[in-house]
Structure formats: C-alpha cells, structure tokens
OpenMM code with the backbone's topology and positions (N, CA, C; nanometers):
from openmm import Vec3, app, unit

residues = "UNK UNK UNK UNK UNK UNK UNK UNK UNK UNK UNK UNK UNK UNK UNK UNK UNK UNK UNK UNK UNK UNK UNK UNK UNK UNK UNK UNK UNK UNK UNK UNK UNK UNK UNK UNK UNK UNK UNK UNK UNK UNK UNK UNK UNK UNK UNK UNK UNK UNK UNK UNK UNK UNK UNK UNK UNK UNK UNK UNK UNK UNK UNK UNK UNK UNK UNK UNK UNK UNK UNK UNK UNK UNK UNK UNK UNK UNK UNK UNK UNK UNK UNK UNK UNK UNK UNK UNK UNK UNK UNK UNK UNK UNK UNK UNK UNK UNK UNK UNK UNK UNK UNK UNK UNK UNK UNK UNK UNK UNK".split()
positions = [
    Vec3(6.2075, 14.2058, -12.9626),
    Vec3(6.0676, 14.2475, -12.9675),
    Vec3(5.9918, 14.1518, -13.0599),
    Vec3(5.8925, 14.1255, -13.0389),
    Vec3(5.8111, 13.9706, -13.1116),
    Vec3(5.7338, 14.0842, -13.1896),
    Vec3(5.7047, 14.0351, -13.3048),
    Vec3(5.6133, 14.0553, -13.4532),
    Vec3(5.4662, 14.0654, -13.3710),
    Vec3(5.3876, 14.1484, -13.4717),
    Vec3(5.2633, 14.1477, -13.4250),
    Vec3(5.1982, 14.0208, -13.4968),
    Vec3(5.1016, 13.9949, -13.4391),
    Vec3(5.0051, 13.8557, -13.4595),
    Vec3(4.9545, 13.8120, -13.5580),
    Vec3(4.9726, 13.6835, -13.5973),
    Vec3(4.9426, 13.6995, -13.7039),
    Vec3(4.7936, 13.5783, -13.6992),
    Vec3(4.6826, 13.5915, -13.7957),
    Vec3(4.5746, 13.5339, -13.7769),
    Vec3(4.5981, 13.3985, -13.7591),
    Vec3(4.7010, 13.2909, -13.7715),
    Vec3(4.7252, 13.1858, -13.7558),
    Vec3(4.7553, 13.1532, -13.6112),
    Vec3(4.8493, 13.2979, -13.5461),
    Vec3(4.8180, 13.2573, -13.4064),
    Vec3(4.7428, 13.3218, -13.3275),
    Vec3(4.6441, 13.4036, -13.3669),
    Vec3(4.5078, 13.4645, -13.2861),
    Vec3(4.4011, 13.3244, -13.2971),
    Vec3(4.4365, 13.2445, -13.3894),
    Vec3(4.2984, 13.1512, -13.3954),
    Vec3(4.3661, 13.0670, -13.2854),
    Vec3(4.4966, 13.0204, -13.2881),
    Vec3(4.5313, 12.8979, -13.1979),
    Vec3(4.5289, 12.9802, -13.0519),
    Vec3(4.5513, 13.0709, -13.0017),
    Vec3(4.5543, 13.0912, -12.8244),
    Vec3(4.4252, 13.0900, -12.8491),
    Vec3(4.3114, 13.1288, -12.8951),
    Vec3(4.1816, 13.1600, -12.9208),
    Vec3(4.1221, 13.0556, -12.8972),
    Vec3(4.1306, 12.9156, -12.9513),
    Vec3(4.0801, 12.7917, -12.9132),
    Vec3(4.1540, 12.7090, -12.8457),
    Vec3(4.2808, 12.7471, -12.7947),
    Vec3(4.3794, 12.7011, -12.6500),
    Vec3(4.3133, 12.7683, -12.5204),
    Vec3(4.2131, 12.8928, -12.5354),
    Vec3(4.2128, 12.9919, -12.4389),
    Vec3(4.3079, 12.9907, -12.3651),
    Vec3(4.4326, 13.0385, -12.4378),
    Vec3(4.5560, 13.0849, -12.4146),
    Vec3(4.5645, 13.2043, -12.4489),
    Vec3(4.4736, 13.3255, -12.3735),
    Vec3(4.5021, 13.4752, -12.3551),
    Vec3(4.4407, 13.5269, -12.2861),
    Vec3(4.4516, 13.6399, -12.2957),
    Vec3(4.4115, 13.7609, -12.1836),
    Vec3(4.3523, 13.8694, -12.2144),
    Vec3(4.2560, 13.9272, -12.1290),
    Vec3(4.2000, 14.0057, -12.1756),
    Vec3(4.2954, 14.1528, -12.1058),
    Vec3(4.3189, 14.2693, -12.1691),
    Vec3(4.3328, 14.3520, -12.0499),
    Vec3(4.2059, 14.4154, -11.9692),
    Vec3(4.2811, 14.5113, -11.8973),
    Vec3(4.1708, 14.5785, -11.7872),
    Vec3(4.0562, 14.6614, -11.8955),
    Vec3(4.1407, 14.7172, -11.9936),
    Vec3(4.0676, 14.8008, -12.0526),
    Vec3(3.9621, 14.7217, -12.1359),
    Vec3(4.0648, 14.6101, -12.2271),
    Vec3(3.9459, 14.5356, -12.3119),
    Vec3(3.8018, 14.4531, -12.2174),
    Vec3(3.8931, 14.4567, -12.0892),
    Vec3(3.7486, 14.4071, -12.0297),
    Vec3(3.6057, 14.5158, -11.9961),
    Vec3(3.6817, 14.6342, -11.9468),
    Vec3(3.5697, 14.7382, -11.9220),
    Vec3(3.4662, 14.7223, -12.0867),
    Vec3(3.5680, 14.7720, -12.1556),
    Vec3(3.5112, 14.7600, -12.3294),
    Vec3(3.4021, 14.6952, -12.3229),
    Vec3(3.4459, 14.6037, -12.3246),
    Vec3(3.3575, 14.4191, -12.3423),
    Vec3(3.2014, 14.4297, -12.2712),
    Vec3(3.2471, 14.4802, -12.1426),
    Vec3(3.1091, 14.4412, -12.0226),
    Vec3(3.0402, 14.5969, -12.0637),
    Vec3(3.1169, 14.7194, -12.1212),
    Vec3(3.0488, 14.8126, -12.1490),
    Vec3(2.8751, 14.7837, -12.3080),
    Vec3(2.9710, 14.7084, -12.3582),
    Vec3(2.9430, 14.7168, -12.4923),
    Vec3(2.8115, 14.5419, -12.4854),
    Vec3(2.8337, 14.5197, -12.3693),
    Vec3(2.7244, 14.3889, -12.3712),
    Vec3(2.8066, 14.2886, -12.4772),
    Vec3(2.9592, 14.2527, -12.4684),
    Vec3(2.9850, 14.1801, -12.6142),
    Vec3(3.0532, 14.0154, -12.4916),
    Vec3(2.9406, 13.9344, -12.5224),
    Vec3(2.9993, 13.8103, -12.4558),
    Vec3(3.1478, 13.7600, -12.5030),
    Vec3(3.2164, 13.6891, -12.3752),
    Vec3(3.3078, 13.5574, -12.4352),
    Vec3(3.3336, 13.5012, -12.5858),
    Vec3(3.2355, 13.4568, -12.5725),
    Vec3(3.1899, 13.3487, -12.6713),
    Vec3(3.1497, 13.3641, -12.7832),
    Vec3(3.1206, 13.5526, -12.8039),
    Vec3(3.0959, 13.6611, -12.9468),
    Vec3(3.2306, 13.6755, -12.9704),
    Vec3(3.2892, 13.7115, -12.8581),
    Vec3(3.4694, 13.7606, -12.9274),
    Vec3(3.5352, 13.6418, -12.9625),
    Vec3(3.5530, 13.5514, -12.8638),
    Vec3(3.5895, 13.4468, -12.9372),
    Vec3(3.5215, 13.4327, -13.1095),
    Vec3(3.4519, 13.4105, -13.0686),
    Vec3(3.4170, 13.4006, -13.2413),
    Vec3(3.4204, 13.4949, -13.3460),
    Vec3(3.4609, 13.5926, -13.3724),
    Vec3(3.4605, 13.6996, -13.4115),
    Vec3(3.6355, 13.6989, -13.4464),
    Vec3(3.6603, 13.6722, -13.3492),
    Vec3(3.8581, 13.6066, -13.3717),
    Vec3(3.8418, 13.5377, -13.4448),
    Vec3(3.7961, 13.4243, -13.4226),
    Vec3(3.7984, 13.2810, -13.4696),
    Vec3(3.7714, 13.3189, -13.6649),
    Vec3(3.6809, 13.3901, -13.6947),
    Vec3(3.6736, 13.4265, -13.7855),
    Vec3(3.6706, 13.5231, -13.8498),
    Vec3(3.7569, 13.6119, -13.7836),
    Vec3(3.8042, 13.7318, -13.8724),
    Vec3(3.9266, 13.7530, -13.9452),
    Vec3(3.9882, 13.8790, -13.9494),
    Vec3(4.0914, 13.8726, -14.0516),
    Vec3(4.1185, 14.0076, -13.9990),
    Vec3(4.2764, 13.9895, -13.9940),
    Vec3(4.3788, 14.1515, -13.9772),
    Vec3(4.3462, 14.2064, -14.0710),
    Vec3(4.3021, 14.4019, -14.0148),
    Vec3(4.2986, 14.4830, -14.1249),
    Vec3(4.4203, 14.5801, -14.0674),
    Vec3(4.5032, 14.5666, -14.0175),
    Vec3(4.5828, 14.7304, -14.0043),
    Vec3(4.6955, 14.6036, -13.8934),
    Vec3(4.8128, 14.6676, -13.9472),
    Vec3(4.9180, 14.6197, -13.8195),
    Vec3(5.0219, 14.6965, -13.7758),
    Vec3(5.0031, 14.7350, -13.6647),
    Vec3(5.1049, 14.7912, -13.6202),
    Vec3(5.2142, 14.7739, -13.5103),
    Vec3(5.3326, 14.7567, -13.6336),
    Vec3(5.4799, 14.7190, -13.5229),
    Vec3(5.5564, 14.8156, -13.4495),
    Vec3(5.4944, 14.8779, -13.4505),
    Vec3(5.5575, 15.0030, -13.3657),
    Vec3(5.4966, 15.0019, -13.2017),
    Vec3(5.4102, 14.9784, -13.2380),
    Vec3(5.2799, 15.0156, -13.0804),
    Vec3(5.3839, 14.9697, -12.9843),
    Vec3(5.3603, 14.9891, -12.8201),
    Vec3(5.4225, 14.9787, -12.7466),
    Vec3(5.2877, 14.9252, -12.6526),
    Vec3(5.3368, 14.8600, -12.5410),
    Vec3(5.4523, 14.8267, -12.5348),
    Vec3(5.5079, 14.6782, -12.5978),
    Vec3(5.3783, 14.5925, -12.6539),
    Vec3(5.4398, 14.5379, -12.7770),
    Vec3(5.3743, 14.5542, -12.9338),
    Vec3(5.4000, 14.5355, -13.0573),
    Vec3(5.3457, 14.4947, -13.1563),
    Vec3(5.1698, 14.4645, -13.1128),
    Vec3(5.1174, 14.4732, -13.2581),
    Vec3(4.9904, 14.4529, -13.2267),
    Vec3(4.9305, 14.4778, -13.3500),
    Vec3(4.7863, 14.4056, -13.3519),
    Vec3(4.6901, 14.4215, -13.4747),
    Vec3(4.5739, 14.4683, -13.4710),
    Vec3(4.4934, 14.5207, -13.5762),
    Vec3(4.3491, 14.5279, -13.5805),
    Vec3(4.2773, 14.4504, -13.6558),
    Vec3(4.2051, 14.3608, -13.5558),
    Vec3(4.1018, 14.2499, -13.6764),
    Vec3(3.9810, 14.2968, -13.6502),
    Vec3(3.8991, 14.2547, -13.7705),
    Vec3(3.7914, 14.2929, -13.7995),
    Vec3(3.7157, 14.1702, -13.7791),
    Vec3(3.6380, 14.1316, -13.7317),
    Vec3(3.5298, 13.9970, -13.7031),
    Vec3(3.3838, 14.0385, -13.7159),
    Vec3(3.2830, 13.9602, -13.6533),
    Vec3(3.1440, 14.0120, -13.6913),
    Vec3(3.0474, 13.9352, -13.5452),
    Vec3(2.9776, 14.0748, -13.5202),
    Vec3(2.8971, 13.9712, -13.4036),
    Vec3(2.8066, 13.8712, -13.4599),
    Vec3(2.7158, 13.8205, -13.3632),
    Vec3(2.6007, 13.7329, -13.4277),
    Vec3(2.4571, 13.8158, -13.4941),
    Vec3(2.4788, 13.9438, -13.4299),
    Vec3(2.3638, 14.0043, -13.4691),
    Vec3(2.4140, 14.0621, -13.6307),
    Vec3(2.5094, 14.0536, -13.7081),
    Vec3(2.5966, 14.0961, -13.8603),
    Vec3(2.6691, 14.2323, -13.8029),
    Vec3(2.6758, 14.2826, -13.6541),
    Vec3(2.7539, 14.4321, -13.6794),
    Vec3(2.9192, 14.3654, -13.6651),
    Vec3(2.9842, 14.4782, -13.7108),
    Vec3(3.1232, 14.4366, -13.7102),
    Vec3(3.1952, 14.4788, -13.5981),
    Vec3(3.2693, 14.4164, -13.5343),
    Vec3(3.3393, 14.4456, -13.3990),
    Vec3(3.4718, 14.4119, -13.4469),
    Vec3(3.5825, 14.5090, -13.3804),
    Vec3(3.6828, 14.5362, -13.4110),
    Vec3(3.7549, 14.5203, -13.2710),
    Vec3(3.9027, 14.4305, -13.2841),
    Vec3(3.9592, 14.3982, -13.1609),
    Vec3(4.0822, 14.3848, -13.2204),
    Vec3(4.1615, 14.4727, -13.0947),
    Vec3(4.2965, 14.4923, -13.1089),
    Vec3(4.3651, 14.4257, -13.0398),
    Vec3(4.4300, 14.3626, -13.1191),
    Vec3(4.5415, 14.2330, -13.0194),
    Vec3(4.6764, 14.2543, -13.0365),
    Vec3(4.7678, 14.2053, -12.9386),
    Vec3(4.8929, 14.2005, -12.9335),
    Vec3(4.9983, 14.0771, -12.9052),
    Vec3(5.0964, 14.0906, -12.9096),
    Vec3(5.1338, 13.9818, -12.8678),
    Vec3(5.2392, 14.0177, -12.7990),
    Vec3(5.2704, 13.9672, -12.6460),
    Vec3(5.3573, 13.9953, -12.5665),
    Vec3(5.4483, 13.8772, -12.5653),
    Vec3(5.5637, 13.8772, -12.4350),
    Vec3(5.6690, 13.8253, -12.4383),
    Vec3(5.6253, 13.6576, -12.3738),
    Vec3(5.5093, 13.7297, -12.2595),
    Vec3(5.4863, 13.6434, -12.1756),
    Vec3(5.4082, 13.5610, -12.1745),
    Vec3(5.3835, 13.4429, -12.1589),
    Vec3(5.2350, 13.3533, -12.1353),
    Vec3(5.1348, 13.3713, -12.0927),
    Vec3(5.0095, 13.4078, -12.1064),
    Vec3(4.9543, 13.3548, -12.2968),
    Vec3(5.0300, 13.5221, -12.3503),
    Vec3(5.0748, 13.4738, -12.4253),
    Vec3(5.1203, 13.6108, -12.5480),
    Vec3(5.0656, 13.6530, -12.5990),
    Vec3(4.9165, 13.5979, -12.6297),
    Vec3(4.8074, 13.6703, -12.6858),
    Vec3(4.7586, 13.7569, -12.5836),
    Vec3(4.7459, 13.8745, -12.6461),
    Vec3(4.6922, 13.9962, -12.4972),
    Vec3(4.5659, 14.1042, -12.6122),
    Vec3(4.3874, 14.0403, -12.5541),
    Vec3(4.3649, 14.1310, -12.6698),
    Vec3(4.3252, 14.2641, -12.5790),
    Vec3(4.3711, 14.3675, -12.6329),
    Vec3(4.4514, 14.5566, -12.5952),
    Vec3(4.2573, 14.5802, -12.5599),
    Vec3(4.1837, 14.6016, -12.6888),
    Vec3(4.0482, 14.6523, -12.6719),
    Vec3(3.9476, 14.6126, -12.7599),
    Vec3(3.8145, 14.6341, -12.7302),
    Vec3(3.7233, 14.5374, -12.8468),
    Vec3(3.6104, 14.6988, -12.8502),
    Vec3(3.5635, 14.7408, -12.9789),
    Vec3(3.4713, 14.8301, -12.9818),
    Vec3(3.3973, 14.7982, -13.1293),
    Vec3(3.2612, 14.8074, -13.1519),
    Vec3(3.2338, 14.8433, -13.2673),
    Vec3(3.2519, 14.9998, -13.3413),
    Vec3(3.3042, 14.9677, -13.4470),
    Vec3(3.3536, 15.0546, -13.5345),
    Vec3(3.2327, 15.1696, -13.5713),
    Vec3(3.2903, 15.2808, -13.5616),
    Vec3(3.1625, 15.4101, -13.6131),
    Vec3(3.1612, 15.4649, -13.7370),
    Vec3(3.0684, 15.4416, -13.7819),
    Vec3(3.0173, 15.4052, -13.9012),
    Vec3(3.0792, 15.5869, -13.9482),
    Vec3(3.0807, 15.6754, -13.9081),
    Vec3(3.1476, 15.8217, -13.9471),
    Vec3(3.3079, 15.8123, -13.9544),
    Vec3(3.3776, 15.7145, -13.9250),
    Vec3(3.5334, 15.6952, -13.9360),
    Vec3(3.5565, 15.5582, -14.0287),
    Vec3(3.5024, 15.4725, -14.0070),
    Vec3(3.5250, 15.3862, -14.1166),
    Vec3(3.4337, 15.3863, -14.2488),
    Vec3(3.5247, 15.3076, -14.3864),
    Vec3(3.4117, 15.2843, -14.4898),
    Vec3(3.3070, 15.1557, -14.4513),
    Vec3(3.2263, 15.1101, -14.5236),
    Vec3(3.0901, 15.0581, -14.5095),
    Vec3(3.1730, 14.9333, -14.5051),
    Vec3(3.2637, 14.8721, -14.5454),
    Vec3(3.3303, 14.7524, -14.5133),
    Vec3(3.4024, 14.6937, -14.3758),
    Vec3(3.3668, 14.8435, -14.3402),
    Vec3(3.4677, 14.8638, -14.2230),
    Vec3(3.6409, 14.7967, -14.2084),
    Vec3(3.6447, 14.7629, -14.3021),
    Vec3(3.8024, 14.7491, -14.3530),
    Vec3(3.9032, 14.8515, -14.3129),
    Vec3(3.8611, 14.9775, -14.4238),
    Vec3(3.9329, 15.0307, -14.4537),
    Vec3(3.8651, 15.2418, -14.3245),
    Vec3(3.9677, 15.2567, -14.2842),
    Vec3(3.9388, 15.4505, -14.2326),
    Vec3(3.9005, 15.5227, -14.3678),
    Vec3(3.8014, 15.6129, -14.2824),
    Vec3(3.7646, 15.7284, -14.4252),
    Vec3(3.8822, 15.8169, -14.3913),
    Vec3(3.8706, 15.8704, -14.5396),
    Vec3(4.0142, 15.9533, -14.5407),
    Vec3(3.9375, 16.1234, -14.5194),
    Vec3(4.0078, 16.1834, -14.4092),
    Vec3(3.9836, 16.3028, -14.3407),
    Vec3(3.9803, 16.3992, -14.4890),
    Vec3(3.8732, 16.4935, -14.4787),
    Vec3(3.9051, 16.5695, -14.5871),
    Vec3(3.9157, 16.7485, -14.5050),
] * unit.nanometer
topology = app.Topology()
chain = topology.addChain("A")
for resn in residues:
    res = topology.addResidue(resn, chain)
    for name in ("N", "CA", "C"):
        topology.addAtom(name, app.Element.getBySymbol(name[0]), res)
C-alpha cells in the first residue's frame, strides 16, 4: 500500500499534469465554478493539513490552498498504485461553522 502524498509529490504530477481528477472531484469542481488552473494553483501552493493512511481505497491527504479571489479551497488527494498516482478524491471550500478562521485546523464539537 503506497504512503499518502506528500507536498513534494502533489507539486511534481501537478506541473507534469500527471493526474486525475475523479468523477466526484470533477462534479465538485464544475459545481463550485473552481477552474483548472485555480486548483492547479492552489496545489501548487498549498500545504497538507490532515493525513490520512488509513482511507481506502488508497492513502490520502488534505491540503489547504487559496483561490485567486483569497477564499481557501480544500482538496483531497491520494495517491494510487497506478499512473498518474496522483488521484485528487474532491475539491470544496471549507465552511466557515466546521473549521477555525485559518482553516487549518476543525472546530472542536462541543
């Protein structure tokens, strides 16, 4: 089972466009009006906040990036067995009632 992703290789398939979107991250994407060329960049310069090696059916991360307009968009990537191994799962902006103002970090349920 391969390690989840690490930002060194989300930037390289990222500017190889060596990945994939799934079905879902695409509905996401065309739902949410978030171009190509925003996610790409938003990869390109974001940073893993949460990783999880458990997920199925492979490993996978949550990075945090930023559109052009300053909101923060959050995209979950994985990395599979197969070519491109980068597979990003889903892309949504984060709601401001579940995350803190950094959007880093989940509010903790009280």
């Amino acid at each position: 089972m391969p390690e989840p992703p690490t930002m060194r290789f989300i930037r390289e398939h990222v500017r190889s466009g060596r990945y994939r979107l799934t079905r879902h991250a695409t509905i996401a994407r065309l739902e949410r009006g978030i171009s190509i060329a925003e996610l790409e960049r938003a990869l390109l310069n974001g940073q893993i906040i949460e990783r999880y090696p458990d997920s199925r059916p492979y490993p996978s991360c949550l990075v945090l990036g930023w559109l052009s307009t300053g909101d923060p968009l959050h995209v979950v990537c994985s990395r599979g067995e197969v070519e491109p191994a980068l597979r990003i799962v889903t892309v949504y902006e984060p709601d401001d009632a579940l995350w803190e103002s950094d959007y880093q970090r989940r509010k903790v349920r009280k």
